[in-house]
C-alpha positions as CSV (number, residue, x, y, z in Angstrom):
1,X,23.1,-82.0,14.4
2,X,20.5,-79.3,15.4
3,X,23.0,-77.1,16.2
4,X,24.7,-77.3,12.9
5,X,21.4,-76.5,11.2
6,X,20.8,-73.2,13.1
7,X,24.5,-72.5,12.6
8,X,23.9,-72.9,9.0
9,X,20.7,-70.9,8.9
10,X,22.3,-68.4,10.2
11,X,25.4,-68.1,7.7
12,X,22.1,-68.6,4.9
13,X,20.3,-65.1,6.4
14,X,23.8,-63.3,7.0
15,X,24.4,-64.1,3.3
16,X,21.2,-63.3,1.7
17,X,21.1,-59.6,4.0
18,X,24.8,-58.3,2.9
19,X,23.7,-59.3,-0.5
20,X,20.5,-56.9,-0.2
21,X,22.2,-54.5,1.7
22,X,24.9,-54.5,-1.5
23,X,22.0,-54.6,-3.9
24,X,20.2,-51.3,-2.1
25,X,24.0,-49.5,-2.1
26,X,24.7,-50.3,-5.6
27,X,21.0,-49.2,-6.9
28,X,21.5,-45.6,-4.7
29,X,24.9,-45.3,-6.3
30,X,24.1,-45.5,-9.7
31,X,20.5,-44.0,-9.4
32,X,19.5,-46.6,-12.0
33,X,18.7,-50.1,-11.2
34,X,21.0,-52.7,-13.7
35,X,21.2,-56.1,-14.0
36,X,24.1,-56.8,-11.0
37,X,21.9,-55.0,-8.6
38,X,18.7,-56.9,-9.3
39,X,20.5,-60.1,-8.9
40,X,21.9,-58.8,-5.7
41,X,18.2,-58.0,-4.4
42,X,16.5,-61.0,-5.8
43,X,19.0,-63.4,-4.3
44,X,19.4,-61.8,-0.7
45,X,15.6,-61.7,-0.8
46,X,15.8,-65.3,-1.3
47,X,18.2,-66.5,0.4
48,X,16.6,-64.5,3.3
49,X,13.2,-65.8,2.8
50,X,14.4,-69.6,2.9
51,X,16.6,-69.1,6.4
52,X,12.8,-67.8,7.4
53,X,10.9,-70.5,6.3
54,X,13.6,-73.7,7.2
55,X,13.9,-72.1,10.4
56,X,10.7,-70.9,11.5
57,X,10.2,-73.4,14.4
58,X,13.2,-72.1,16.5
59,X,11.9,-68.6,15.4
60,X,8.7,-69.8,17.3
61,X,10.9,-71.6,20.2
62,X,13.2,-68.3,20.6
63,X,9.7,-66.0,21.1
64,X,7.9,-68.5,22.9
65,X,10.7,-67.6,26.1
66,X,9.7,-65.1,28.8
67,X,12.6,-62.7,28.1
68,X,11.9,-63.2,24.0
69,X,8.7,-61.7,25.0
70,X,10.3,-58.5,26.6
71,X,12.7,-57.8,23.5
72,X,9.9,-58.1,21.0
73,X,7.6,-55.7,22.8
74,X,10.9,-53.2,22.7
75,X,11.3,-54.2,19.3
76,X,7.8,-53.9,18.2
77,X,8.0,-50.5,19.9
78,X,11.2,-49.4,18.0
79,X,9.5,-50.8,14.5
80,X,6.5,-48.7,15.2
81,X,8.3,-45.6,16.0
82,X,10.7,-46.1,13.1
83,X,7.6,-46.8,10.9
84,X,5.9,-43.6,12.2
85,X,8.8,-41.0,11.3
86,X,9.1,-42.5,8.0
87,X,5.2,-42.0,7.2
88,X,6.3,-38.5,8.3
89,X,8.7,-38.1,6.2
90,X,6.9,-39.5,3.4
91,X,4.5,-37.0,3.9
92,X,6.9,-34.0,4.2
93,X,8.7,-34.8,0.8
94,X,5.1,-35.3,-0.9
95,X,3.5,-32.2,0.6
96,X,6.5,-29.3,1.0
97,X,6.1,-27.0,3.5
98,X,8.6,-24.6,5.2
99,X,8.5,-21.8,8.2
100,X,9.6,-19.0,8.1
101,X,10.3,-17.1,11.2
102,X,12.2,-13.8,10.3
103,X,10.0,-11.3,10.5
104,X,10.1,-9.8,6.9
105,X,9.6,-13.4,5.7
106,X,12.9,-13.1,3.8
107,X,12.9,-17.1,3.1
108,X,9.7,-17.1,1.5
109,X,8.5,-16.3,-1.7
110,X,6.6,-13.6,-1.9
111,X,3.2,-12.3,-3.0
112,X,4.3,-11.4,-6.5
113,X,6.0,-14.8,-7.0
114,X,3.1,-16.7,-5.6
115,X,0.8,-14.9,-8.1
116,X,2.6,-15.2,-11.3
117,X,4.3,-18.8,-10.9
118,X,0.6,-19.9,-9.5
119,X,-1.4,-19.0,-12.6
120,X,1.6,-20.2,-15.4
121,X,0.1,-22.0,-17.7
122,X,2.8,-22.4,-20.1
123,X,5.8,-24.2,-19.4
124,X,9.1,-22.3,-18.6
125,X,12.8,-23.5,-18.1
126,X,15.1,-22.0,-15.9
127,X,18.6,-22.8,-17.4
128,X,21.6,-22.7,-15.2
129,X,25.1,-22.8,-17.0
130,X,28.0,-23.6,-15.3
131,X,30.8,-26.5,-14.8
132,X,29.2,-27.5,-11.4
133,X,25.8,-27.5,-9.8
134,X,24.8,-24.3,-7.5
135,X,23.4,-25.7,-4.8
136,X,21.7,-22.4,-3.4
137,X,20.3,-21.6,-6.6
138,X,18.6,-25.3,-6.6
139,X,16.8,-24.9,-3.6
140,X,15.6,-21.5,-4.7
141,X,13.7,-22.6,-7.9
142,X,12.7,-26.1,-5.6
143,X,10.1,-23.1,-3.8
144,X,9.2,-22.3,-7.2
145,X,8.5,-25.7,-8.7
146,X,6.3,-26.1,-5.9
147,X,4.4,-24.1,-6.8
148,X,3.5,-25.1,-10.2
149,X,4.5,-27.9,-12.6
150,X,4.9,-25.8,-15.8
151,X,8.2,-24.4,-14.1
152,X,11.2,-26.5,-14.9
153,X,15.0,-26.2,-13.9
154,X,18.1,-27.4,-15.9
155,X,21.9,-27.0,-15.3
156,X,24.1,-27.0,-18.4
157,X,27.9,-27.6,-18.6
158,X,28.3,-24.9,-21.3
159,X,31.9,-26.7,-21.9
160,X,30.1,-29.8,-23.0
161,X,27.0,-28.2,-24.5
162,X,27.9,-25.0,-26.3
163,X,25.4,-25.0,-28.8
164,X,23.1,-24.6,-26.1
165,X,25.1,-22.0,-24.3
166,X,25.2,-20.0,-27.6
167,X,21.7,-20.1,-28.3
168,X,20.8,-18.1,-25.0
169,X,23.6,-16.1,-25.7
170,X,25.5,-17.2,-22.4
171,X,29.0,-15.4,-22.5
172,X,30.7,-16.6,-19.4
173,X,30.2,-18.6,-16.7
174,X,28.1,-19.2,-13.8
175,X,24.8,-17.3,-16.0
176,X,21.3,-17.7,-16.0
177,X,18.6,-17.6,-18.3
178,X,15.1,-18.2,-18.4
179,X,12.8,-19.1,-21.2
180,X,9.0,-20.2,-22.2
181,X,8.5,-21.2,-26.4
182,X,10.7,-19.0,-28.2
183,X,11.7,-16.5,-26.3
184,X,14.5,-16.5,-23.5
185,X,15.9,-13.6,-21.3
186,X,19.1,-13.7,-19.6
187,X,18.9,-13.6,-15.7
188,X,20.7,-10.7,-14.4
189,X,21.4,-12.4,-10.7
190,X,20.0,-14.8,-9.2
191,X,17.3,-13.3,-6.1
192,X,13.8,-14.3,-6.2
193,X,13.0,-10.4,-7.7
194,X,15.9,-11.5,-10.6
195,X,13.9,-14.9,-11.5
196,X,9.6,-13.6,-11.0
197,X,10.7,-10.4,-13.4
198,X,12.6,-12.9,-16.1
199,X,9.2,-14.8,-15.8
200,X,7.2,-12.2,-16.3
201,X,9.1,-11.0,-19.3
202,X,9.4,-14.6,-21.1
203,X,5.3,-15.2,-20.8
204,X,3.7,-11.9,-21.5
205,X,2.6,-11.7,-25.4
206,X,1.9,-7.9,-25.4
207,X,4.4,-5.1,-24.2
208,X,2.3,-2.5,-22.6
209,X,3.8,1.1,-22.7
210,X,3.5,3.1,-19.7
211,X,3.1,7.0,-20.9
212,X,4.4,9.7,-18.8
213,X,2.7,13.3,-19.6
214,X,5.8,16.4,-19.5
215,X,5.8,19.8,-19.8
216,X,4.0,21.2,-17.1
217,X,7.0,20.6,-14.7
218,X,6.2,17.4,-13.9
219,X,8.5,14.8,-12.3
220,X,11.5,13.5,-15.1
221,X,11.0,9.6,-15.2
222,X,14.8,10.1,-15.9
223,X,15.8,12.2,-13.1
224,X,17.9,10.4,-10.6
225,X,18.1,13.1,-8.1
226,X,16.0,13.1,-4.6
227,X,12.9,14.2,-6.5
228,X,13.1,12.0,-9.8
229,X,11.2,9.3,-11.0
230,X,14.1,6.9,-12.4
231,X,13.8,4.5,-9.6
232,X,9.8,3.7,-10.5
233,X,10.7,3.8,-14.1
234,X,13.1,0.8,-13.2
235,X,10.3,-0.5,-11.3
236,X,8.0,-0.7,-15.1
237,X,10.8,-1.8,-17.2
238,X,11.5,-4.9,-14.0
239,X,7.7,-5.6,-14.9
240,X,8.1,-5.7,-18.9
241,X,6.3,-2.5,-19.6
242,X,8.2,-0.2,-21.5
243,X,8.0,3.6,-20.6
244,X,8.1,7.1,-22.7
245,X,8.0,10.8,-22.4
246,X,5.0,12.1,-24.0
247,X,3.8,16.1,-24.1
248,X,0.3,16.4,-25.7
249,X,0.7,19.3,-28.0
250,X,3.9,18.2,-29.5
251,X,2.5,15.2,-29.8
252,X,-1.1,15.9,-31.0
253,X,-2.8,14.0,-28.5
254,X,-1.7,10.7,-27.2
255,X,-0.1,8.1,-29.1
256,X,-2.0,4.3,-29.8
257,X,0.9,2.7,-28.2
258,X,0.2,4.6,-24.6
259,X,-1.9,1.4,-22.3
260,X,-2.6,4.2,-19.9
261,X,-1.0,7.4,-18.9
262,X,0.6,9.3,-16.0
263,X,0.2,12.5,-14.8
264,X,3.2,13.5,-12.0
265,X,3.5,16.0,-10.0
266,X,2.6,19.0,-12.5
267,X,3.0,22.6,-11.2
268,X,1.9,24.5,-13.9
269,X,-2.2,24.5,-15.1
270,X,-2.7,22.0,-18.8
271,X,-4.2,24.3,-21.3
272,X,-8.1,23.8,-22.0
273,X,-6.7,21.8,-25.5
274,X,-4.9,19.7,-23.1
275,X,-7.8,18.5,-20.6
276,X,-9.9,18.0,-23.9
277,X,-7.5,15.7,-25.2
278,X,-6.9,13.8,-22.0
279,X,-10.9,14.2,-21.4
280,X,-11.5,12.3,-25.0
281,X,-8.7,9.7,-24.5
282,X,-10.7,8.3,-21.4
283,X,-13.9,8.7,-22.5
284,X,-12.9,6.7,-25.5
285,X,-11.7,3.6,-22.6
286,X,-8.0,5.3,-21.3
287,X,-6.1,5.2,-18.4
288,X,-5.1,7.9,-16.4
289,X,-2.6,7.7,-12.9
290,X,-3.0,11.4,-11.5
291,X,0.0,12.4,-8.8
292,X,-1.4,16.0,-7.7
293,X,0.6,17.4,-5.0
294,X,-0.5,20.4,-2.4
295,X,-0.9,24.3,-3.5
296,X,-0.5,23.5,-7.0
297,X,-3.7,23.5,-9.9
298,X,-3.4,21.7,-13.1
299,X,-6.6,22.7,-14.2
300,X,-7.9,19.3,-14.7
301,X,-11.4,19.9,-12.7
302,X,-13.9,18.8,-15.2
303,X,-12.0,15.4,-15.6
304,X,-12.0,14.9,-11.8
305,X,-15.5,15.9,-11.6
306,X,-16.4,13.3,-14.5
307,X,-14.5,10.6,-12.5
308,X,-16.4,11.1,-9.6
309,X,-13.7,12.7,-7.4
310,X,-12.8,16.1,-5.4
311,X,-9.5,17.1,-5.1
312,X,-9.0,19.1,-1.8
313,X,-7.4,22.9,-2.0
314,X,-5.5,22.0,1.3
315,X,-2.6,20.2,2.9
316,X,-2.7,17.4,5.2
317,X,-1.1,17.3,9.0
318,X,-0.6,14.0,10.9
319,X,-0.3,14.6,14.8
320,X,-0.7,10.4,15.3
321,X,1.8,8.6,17.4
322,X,2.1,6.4,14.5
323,X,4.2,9.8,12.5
324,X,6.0,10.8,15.8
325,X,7.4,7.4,16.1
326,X,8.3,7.2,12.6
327,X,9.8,11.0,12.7
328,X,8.7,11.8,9.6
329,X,7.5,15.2,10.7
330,X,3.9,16.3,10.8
331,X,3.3,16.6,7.2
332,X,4.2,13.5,6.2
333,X,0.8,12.0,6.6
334,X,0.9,7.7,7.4
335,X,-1.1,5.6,5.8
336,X,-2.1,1.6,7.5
337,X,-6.4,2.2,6.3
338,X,-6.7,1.0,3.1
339,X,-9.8,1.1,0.9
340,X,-11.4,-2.4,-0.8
341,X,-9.4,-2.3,-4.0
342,X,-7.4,-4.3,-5.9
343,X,-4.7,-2.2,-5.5
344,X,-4.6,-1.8,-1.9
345,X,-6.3,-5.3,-0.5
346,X,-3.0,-7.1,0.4
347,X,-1.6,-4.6,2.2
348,X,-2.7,-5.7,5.6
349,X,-1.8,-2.6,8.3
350,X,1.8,-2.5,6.2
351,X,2.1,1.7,5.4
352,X,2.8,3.8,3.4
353,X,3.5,7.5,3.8
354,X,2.5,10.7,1.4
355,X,5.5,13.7,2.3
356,X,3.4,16.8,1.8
357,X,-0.2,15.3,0.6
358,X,-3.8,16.9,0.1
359,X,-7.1,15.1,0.2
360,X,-8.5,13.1,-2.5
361,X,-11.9,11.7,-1.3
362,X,-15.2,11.0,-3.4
363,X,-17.6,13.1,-4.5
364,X,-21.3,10.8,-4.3
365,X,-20.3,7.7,-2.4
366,X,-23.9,6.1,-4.1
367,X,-22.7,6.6,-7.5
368,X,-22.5,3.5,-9.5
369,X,-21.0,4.7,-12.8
370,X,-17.9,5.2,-12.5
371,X,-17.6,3.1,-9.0
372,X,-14.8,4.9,-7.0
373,X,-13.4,3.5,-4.1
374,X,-11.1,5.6,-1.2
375,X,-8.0,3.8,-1.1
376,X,-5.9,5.7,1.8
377,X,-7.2,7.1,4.9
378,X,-5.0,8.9,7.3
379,X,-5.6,8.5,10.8
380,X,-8.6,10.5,13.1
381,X,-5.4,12.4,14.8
382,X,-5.0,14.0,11.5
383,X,-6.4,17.2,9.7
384,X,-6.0,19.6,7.2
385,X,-4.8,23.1,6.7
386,X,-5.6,25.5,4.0
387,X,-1.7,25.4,3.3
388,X,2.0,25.6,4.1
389,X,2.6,29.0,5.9
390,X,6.5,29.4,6.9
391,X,5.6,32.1,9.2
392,X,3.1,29.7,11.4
393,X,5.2,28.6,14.0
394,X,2.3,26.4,15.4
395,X,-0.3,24.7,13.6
396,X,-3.1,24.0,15.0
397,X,-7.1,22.2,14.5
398,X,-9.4,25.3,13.6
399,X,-12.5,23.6,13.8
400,X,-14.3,26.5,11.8
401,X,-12.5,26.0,8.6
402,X,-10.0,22.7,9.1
403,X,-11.0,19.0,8.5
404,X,-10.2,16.7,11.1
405,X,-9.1,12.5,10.0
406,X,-9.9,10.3,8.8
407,X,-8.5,11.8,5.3
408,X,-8.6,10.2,2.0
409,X,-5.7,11.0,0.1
410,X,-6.6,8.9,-2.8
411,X,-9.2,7.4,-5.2
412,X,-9.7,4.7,-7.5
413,X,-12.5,5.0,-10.2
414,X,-13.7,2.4,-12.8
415,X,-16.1,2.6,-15.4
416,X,-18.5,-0.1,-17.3
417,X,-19.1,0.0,-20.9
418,X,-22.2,-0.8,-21.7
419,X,-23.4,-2.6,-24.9
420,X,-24.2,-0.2,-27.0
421,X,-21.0,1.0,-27.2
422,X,-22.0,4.6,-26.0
423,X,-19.9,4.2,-22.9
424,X,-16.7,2.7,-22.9
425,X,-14.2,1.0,-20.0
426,X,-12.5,3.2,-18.2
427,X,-9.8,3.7,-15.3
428,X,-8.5,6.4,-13.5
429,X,-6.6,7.2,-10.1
430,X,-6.0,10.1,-8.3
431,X,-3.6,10.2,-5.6
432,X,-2.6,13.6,-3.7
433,X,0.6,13.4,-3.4
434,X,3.9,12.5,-6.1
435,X,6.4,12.4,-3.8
436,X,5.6,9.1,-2.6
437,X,6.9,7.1,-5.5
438,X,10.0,9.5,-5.9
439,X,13.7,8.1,-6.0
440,X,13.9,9.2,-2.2
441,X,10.7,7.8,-1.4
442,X,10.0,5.2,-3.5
443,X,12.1,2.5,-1.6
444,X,10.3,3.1,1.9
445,X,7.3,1.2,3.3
446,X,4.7,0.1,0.9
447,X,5.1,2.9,-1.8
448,X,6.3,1.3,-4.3
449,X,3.8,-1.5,-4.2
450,X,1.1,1.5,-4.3
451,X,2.9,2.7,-7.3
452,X,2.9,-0.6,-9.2
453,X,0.0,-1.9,-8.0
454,X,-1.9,1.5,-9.4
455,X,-0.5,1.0,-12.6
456,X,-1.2,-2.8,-13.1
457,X,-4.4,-2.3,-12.2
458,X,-4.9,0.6,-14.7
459,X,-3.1,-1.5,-17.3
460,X,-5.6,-4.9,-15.7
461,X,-2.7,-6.9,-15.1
462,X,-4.1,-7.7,-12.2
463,X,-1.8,-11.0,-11.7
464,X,0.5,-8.7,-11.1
465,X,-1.0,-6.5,-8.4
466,X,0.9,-8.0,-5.2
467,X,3.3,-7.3,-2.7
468,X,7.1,-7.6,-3.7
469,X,10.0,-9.2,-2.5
470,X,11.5,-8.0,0.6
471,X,15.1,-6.7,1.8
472,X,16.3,-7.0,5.3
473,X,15.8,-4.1,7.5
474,X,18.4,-2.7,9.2
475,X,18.2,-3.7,12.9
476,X,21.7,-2.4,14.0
477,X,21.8,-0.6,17.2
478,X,23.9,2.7,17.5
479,X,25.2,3.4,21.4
480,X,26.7,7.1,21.9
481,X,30.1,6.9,24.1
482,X,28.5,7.4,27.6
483,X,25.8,3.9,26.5
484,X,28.7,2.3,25.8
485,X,30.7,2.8,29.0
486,X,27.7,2.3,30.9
487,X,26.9,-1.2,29.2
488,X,30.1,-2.6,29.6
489,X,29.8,-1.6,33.0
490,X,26.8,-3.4,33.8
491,X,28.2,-6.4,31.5
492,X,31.3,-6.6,33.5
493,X,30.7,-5.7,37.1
494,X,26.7,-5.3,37.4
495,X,25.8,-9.1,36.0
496,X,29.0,-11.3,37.9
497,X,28.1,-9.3,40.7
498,X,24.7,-10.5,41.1
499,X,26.0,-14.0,40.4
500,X,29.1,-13.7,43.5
501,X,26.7,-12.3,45.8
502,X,23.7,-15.2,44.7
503,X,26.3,-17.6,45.8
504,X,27.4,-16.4,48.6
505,X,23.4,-16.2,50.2
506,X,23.3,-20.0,49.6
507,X,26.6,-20.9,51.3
508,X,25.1,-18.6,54.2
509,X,21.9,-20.0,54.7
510,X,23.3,-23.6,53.9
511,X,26.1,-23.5,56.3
């Protein structure tokens, strides 16, 4: 009779756990829990609970026994191990976290992103159409829902919701969009740079205009040769500014719409009208970004002056190890010293390098209107020369009239209205060199992130001051013939050889 009753406690437990276990299968199938699946639970809980409670003296009989004891320590142990990795786990799907071990950080979001989706404080919806669910695309905005609540994703079948898909003005499928109250912009792929510039685009109220001064031989913002400036005019327009070609006499000055201006690369001197104009515009709180390369006068020394800054008659040569490993050639000056500014403080040791560059530095280091900061100093192997002489062969240090490094190369200067109105805010940069940011340039190192970073900070965006997202570099290794031969050589004779001839020393000394 005992026997029966354990036999038929048993079948009671076996019941009551395949009736939970079909409960818990059902509820993670459905991803709701209905009526059928709550019954299932409830009973097998039940059902469970009374083979427990009818049979809890054999329970107590079966543990009392010697070997009992053994199995419950290892089960104990399992149950605590088990319960350990899922408090881990717990914790690891509550508090994200992910490592990143390439060296360019390609899987992580980068400074820009961090910055902008941080401070959102507006919602925005990242809309996804297509007939099926992009998986890659998913985990991307996961990293950015992370990092703040406001951001939302949503994938629309635009075959069952056209409406919707007409309203963003999807026209095929597998497109994104992005959008934040009433306005939306379509996503033009889907990298991190695609998504953080759609953001950016969807939550800034005011379009600031970027201004670029011409006629004086400047740099064409829509050159796309070697020397142009299309590539940084991308760059704006990525960022939502908008971008145009001013020239100051044609245009009688400078027009409301310009947030701050940019000066590239002139080669011919502004007329005295021209500084006046420019010299008003900032003293009435305007921007200026001034790109002034080697052997060339723009005639703009009373500005500098009033900012605070000299702007060297010379050219700048780098004899650092730091250039002859890059082979940039001497006067391509490398930057990895930056200056406490804004524009330059997440930069780290990352470089940047000036092709052809003259110094920049500050005139009175004590003065406290405008406050001017050095933002790039070349290294103490560098120096200047009065200028580029063809006929040189060697260039040299001539301590009597060269400057030996650290160089500054460029300034940042910042003035404070005060409250009477007499004196009004003011920025202005002056970097000695325009190549940097040119279509052949721009993409290399840290320039472009100087470039931007110069002119958020002159517009004071500062949220978007930052360091972009990255692109693989190019670790490929190119062998010339004879490498090749001799690697495949040492692959094929050098290595096996070592391995025959390991072997054969054992057998020896074993034998």
């Amino acid at each position: 009779m005992n026997l029966d009753r354990q036999e038929w406690l048993r079948n009671l437990a076996t019941i009551g756990i395949a009736m939970a276990v079909a409960g818990a299968i059902r509820y993670e199938y459905q991803g709701e829990l209905l009526l059928t699946s709550k019954i299932l639970l409830i009973g097998g809980g039940v059902l469970i609970l009374a083979a427990l409670v009818l049979g809890y003296q054999s329970i107590i009989n079966f543990f009392s026994r010697p070997s009992a004891r053994v199995g419950t320590n290892a089960f104990t142990l399992i149950i605590s191990v088990v319960a350990i990795l899922g408090f881990l786990n717990f914790l690891s799907y509550r508090h994200h976290k992910r490592v990143d071990l390439t060296t360019e950080k390609l899987f992580s979001l980068s400074d820009q992103t961090k910055k902008i989706v941080g401070g959102l404080k507006q919602d925005v919806d990242i809309y996804w159409f297509d007939i099926s669910p992009n998986a890659t695309l998913q985990d991307q905005v996961a990293e950015y829902r992370n990092l703040n609540s406001h951001l939302h994703f949503k994938e629309v079948d635009p075959q069952q919701h056209p409406e919707t898909a007409q309203e963003f003005g999807i026209t095929r499928r597998a497109q994104g969009a992005v959008a934040s109250g009433a306005k939306h912009q379509l996503l033009e792929g889907t990298t991190e740079q695609d998504i953080t510039n759609a953001i950016v685009k969807v939550t800034r109220n005011v379009v600031k205009t970027v201004c670029f001064v011409e006629g004086h031989g400047e740099r064409s913002i829509t050159g796309s040769d070697a020397d142009g400036y299309a590539g940084a005019a991308a760059l704006l327009k990525q960022e939502s500014y908008e971008t145009k070609s001013i020239n100051l006499v044609t245009n009688n000055g400078i027009p409301p719409e310009c947030t701050e201006v940019v000066i590239v690369g002139p080669k011919q001197a502004f007329l005295p009208v021209e500084e006046q104009i420019l010299a008003k515009y900032l003293d009435d709180g305007g921007k200026a970004f001034i790109l002034v390369d080697p052997q060339t006068d723009p005639k703009l020394d009373d500005i500098f002056t009033t900012w605070n800054v000299k702007v060297g008659d010379n050219v700048i040569v780098d004899a650092s190890a730091l250039s002859q490993m890059a082979q940039m050639g001497p006067f391509v000056p490398i930057v990895v010293t930056y200056g406490p500014s804004p524009i330059t403080e997440r930069f780290g040791t990352g470089m940047t390098l000036f092709p052809n560059a003259r110094t920049v530095s500050v005139i009175d280091k004590n003065k406290t209107q405008p406050g001017s900061t050095e933002l790039l100093k070349t290294s103490t192997r560098s120096f200047t020369i009065p200028k580029l002489d063809p006929n040189v062969k060697e260039i040299a240090f001539d301590k009597t009239k060269d400057t030996l490094g650290p160089l500054s190369l460029g300034v940042a200067s910042e003035r404070k209205g005060t409250a009477d109105s007499s004196i009004k805010d003011g920025r202005v940069v002056v970097i000695g060199n325009s190549q940097f940011a040119s279509n052949q340039f721009g993409g290399q190192v840290r320039n472009a992130d100087l470039f931007m970073n110069s002119v958020n900070w002159l517009a004071a965006d500062e949220d978007l001051i930052s360091i972009r997202p990255k692109s693989a570099t190019n670790r490929s290794v190119t062998f010339t013939e004879t490498q090749q031969r001799e690697l495949n050589w040492f692959s094929l004779l050098f290595l096996p050889g070592i391995v025959v001839l390991s072997g054969v020393y054992i057998w020896w000394k074993r034998r």
